[in-house]
C-alpha distance (Angstrom), angle and dihedral (degrees) to the residues before:
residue distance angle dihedral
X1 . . .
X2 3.61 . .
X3 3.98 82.3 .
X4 3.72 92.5 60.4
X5 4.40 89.6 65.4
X6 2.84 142.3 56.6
X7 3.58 118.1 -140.3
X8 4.11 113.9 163.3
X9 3.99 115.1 38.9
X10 3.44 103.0 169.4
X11 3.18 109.1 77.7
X12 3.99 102.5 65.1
X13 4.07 115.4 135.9
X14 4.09 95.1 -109.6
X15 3.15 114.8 147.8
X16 3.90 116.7 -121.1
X17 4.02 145.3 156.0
X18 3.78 87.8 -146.6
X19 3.88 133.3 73.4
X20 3.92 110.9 -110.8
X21 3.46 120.3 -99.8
X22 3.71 113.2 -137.3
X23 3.70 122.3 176.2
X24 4.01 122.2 174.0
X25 3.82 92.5 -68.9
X26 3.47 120.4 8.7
X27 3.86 129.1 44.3
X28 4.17 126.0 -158.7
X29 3.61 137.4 -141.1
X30 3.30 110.5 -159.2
X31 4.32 104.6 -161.8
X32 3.71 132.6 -134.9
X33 3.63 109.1 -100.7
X34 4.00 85.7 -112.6
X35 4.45 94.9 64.4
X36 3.89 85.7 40.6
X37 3.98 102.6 59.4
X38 3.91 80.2 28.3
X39 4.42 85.0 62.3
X40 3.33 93.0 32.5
X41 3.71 92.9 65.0
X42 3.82 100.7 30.0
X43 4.00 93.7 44.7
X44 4.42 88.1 38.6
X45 4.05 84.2 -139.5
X46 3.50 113.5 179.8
X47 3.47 106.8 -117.3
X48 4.00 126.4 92.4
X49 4.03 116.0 -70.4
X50 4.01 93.1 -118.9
X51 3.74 85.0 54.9
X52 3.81 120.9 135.7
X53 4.16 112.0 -123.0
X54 3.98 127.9 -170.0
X55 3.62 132.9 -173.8
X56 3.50 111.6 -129.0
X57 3.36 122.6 -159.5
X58 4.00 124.6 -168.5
X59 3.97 116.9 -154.6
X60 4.03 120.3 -156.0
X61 3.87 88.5 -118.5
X62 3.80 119.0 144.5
X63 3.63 119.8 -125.5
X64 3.67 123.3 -179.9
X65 3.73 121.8 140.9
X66 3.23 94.2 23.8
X67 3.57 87.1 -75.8
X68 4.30 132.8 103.0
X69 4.17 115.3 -114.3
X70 3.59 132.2 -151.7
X71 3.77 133.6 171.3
X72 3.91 139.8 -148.6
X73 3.55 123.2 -55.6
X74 3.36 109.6 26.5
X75 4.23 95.0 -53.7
X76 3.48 99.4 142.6
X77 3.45 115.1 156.5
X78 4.61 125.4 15.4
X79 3.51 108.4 -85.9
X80 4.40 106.2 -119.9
X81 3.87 85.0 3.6
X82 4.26 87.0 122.3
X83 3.83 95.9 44.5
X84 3.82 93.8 44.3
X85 3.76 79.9 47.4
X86 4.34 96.3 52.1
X87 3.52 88.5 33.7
X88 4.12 104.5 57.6
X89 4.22 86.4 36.2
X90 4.18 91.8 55.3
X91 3.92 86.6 40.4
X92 4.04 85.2 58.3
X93 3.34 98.3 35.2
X94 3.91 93.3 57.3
X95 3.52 84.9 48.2
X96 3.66 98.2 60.4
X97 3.82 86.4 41.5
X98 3.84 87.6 60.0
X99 3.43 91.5 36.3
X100 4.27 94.8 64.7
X101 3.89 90.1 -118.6
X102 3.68 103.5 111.9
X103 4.10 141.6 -73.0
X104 3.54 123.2 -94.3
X105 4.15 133.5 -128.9
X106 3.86 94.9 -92.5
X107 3.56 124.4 91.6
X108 3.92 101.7 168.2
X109 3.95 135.9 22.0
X110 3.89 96.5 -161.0
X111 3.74 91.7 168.3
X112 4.04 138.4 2.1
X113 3.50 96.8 -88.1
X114 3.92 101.7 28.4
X115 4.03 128.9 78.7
X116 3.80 122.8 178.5
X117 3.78 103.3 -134.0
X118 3.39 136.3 -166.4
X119 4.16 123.8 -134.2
X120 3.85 116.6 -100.3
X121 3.35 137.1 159.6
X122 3.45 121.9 -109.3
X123 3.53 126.3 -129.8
X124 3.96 100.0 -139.1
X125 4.28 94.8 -125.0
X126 3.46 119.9 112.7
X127 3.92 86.8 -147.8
X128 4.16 98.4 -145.9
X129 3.98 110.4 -168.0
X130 4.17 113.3 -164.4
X131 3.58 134.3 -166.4
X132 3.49 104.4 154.9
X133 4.15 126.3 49.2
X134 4.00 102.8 -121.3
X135 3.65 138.9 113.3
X136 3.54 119.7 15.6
X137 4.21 99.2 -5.2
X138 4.50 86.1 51.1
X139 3.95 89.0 46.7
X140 3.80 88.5 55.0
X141 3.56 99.7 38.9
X142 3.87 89.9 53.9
X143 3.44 91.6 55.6
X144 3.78 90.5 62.3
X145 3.80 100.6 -86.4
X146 3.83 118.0 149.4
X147 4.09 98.5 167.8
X148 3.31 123.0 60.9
X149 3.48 132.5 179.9
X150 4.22 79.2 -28.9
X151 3.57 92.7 -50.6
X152 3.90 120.7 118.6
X153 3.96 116.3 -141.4
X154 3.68 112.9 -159.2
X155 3.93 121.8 -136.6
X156 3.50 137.5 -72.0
X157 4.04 103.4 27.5
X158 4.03 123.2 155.6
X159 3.49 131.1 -135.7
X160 4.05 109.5 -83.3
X161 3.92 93.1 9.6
X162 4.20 120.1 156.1
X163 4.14 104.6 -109.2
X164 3.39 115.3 -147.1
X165 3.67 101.1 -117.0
X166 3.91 134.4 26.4
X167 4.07 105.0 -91.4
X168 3.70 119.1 -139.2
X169 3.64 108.4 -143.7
X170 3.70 113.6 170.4
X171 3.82 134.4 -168.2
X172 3.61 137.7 -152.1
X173 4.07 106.8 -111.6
X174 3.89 108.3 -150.0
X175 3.79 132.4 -6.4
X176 3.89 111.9 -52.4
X177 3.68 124.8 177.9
X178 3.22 144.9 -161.5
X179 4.20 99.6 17.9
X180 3.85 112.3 126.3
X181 3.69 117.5 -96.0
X182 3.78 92.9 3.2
X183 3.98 117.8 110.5
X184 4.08 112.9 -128.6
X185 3.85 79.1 -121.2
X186 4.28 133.1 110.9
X187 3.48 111.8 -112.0
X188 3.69 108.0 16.4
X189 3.82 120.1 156.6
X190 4.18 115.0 -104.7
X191 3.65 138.5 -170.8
X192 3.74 137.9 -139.4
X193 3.63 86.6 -108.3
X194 4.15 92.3 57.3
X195 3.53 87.9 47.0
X196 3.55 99.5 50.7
X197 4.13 92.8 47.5
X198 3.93 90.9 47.1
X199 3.96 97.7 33.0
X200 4.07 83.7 139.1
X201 4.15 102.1 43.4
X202 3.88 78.7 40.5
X203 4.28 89.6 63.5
X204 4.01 97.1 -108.7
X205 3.75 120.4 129.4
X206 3.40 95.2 -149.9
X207 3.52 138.9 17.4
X208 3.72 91.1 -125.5
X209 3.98 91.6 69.6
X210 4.04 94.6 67.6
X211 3.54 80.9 82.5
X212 3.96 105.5 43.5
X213 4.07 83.4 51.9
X214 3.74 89.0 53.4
X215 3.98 85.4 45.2
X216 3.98 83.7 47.8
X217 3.85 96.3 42.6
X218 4.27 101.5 44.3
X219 3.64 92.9 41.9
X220 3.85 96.1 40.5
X221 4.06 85.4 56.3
X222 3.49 92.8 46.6
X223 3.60 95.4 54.7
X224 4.05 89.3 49.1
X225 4.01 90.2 45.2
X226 4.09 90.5 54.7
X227 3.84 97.6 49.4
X228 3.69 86.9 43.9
X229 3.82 88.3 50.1
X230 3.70 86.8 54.4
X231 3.92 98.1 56.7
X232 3.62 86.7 40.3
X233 3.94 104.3 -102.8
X234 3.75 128.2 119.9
X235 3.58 125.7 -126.9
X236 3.94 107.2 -132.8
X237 3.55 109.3 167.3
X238 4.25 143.2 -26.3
X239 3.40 143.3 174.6
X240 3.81 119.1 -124.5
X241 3.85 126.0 -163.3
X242 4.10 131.5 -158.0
X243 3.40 142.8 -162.7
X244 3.89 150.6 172.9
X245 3.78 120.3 -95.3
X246 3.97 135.9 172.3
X247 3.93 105.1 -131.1
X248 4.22 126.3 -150.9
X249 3.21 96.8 -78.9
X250 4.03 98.5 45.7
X251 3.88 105.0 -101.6
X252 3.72 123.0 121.2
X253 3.61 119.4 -123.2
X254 4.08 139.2 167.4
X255 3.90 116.7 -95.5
X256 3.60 134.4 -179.7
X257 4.04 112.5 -105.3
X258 3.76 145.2 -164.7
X259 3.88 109.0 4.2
X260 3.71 133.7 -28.9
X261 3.47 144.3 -169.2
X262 4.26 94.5 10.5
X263 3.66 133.9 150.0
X264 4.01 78.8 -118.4
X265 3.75 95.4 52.5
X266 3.81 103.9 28.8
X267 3.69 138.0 35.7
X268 3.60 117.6 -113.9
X269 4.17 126.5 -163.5
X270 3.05 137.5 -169.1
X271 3.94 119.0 -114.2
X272 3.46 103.4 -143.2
X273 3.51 105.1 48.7
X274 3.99 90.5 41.7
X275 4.19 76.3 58.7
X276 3.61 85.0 57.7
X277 3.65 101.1 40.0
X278 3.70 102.1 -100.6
X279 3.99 126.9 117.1
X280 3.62 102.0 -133.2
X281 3.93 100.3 -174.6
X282 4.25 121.0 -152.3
X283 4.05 94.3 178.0
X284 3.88 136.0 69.9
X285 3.89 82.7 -80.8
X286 3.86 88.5 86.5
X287 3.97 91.7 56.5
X288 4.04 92.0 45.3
X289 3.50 85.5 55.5
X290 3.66 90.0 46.7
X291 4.05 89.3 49.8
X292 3.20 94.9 51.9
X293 3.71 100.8 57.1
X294 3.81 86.6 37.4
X295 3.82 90.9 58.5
X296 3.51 120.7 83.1
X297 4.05 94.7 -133.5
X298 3.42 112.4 26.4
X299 3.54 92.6 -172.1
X300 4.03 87.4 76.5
X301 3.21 93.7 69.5
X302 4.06 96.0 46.4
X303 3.54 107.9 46.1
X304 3.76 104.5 75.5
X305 3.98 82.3 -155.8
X306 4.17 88.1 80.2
X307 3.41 91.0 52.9
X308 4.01 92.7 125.0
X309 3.74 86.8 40.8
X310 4.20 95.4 46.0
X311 3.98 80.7 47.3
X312 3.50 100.7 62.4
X313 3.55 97.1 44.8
X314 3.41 98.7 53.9
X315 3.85 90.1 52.6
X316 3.67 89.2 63.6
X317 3.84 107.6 24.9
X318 4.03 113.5 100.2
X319 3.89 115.9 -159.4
X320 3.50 122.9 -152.4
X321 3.29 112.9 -91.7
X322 3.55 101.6 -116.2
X323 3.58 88.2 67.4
X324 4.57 92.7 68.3
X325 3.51 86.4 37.5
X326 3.69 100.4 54.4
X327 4.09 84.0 51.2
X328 4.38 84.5 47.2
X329 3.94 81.8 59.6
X330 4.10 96.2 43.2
X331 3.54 99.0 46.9
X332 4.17 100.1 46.2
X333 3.63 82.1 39.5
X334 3.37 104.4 64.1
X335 4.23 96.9 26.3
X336 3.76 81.5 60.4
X337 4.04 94.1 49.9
X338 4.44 83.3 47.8
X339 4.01 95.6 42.6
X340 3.82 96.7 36.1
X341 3.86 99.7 -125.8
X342 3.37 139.6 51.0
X343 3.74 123.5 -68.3
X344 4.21 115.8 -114.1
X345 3.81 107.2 -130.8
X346 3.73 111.7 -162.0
X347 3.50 114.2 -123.0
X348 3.98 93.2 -147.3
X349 3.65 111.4 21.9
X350 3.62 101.3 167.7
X351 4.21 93.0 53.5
X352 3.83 84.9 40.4
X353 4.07 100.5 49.2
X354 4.15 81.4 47.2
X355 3.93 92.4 48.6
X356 3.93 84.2 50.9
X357 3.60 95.5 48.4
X358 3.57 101.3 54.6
X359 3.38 110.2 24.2
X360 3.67 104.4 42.0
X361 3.76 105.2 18.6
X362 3.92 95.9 36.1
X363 4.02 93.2 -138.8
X364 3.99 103.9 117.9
């Protein structure tokens, strides 16, 4: 089984002048200067020749809480959870391409769990998109809350209802101090209004580009919501990131980044049962449901005050295994219903991802 995951993806042989970055899922390579112009040229990617490539590598870790998961005997990471992952993210990055919106980071998907990448630089949003109230906006509005993010909610809305429009509700991404009405903490809740007055801190180059991302984030949803309509499935809510990028021909234009529109980063439900007022969840919502009725005090994993506590459990708590493998079955179920066949998972990633690095990209 163990085989069948991959758990640990930072600690491939590729050369680099730069530390590793390795968030809870993915890992990235950032390449000398030398292997990127050297790709550039063999692989005729359209991007400029001084351009700055990565290998990016996604694991099949589980995240949820803010914390990693594992389960008993040795299950420690959702078999085809990374290549369900790569593979829904190209499908609606393509989409967007074909669209007119804008291109994304990747340039190459040489394997199921591997994108060639090139460097941008991130506007520091966590761009969240709404259409339904649940999770996080529904706990605050039952509390009394009638602004969010900026945005006014009228009276008398249930749990899980359809709003009328798509809600922008931004997030600070990383630690930034010192701006006006925005905590020095990660993940804080924003408003148009504290974007607009620190447009620069915030990672835009000018102030005119808080509305192309809005352009980029509304109709980048609504092209996910429609082909999820189509197969059935309703698009609840995501999380969109941007960045900065020098094109071809040497210009510097706004393009989608990281992942979009996955059962890690969105929340996924199934039409027909919504019809018959059920939630019938196809994203990692399902399993933080699942964890939270699994764990003794739920509240651990809420209150972002027991973070060093919640931390500390997780290292040590196993689940039962039913519990990764359930999310195995979500997330190549439903990448399968978006791509339209099924979704290869590589038997040995780790040999594979080697074979690919040194004998067809020349890097190890």
């Amino acid at each position: 089984m163990s085989a069948q995951f991959l758990e640990r993806n930072d600690d491939f042989n590729i050369p680099t002048n730069e530390a590793v970055h390795s968030g809870k899922v993915r890992s990235v390579y950032w390449l000398r200067p030398e292997d990127s112009r050297r790709l550039i040229e063999e692989r005729n990617y359209p991007v400029s020749g001084d351009a700055d490539l990565a290998i990016l590598i996604v694991s099949d870790r589980l995240s949820a809480f803010d914390c990693i998961w594992r389960a008993e005997g040795g299950l420690n990471a959702v078999p085809g959870k990374g290549a369900a992952l790569n593979a829904v993210s190209q499908e609606w990055f393509n989409a967007f391409a074909e669209a007119g919106l804008a291109r994304s980071h990747i340039l190459e998907a040489p394997h199921p769990l591997v994108w060639i990448v090139q460097r941008a630089k991130p506007v520091h949003i966590e761009a969240i998109a709404r259409q339904y109230i649940t999770g996080s906006l529904w706990r605050a509005y039952a509390k009394g809350e009638r602004v969010f993010c900026g945005n006014d909610l009228p009276n008398h809305l249930a749990e899980n209802q359809r709003l009328g429009d798509v809600l922008i509700t931004p997030s600070s991404k990383g630690v930034l101090a010192g701006l006006e009405g925005i905590p020095a903490v990660d993940d804080v809740n924003i408003s148009r209004e504290d974007i607009e007055r620190h447009w620069s801190h915030l990672g835009f180059e000018q102030p005119e580009d808080i509305d192309h991302y809005e352009r980029l984030l509304r109709e980048g949803f609504a092209v996910i919501a429609e082909r999820l309509r189509q197969i059935g499935q309703l698009f609840v809510d995501t999380k969109f990131e941007f960045g900065y990028a020098m094109s071809a021909e040497g210009t510097r234009e706004l393009i989608y980044m990281d992942e979009v529109g996955t059962p890690d980063s969105s929340r996924i439900w199934n039409a027909s049962a919504y019809a018959e007022g059920r939630i019938l969840e196809n994203s990692k919502e399902g399993f933080r449901q699942a964890l939270l009725s699994w764990v003794p005090d739920g509240d651990l994993l809420l209150d972002k005050h027991r973070m060093v506590e919640r931390t500390a459990y997780a290292r040590t708590a196993l689940l039962p295994q039913k519990m990764l493998l359930e999310v195995s079955e979500t997330y190549l179920g439903i990448a399968a219903q978006i791509v339209g066949s099924s979704i290869p998972v590589p038997e040995n990633p780790r040999a594979e991802i080697k074979e690919l690095l040194s004998l067809e990209l020349g890097l190890v």
